[in-house]
C-alpha positions as CSV (number, residue, x, y, z in Angstrom):
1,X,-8.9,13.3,26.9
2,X,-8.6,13.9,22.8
3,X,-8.2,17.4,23.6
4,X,-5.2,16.6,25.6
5,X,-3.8,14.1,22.9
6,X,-3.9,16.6,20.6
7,X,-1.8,19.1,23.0
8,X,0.5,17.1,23.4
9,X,0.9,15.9,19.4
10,X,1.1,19.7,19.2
11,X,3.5,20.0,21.2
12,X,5.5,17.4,20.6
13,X,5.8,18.5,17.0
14,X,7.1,21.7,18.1
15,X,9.5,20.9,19.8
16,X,10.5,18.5,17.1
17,X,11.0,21.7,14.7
18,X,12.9,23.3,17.9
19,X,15.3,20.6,17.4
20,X,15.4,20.3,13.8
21,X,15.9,24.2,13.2
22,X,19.5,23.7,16.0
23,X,20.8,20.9,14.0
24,X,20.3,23.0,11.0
25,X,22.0,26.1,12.4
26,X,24.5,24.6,14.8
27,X,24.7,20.7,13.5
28,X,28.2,21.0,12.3
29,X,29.5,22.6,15.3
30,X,28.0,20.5,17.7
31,X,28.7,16.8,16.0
32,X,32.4,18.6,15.5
């Protein structure tokens, strides 16, 4: 159970960076 938790924080927080890294690169172009 905590090892899943923590899997899923993991992951979460990558694809939180995921995101974070396309608004960087494309955020003008997209809210444009």
């Amino acid at each position: 159970m905590i090892f899943d938790i923590r899997m899923n924080v993991s992951l979460l927080k990558t694809v939180q960076n995921y995101f974070e890294d396309i608004q960087k690169t494309n955020g003008k172009v997209a809210f444009n």
